[in-house]
C-alpha positions, 0 to 999 in steps of 0.5 A: 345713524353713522357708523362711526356713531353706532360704533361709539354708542356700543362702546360707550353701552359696553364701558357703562355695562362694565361698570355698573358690573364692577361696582355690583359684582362683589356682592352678587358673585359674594352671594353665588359663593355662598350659594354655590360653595366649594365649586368655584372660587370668587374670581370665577364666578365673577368672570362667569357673571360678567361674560354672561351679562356683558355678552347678553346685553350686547347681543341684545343691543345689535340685534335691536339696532340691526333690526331697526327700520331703515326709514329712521 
């Protein structure tokens, strides 16, 4: 794979992350509040939800494609 390719398959992994994250989050950081009152408003929350996922996710990606074999 090029680099420029892998590149852009990164990218466009970290758009489809980012939105899939915008249309769920409301209901998921709606859930945290509820669960977690008082501690931290819905806007933390829910850039704590998206660090997490979308540093976890990419993480996970490179390493995969980092440690694919050289033969393909």
């Amino acid at each position: 794979m090029s680099r420029k390719l892998a590149i852009f398959a990164f990218w466009v992994l970290g758009f489809g992350i980012g939105f899939i994250g915008y249309l769920s989050l409301p209901n998921i950081a709606h859930w945290l509040a509820l669960s977690i009152p008082n501690y931290l408003n819905q806007a933390v929350l829910g850039a704590l939800i998206a660090g997490v996922v979308g540093s976890a996710i990419s993480t996970f990606a490179i390493v995969t494609w980092a440690n694919r074999s050289a033969a393909v």
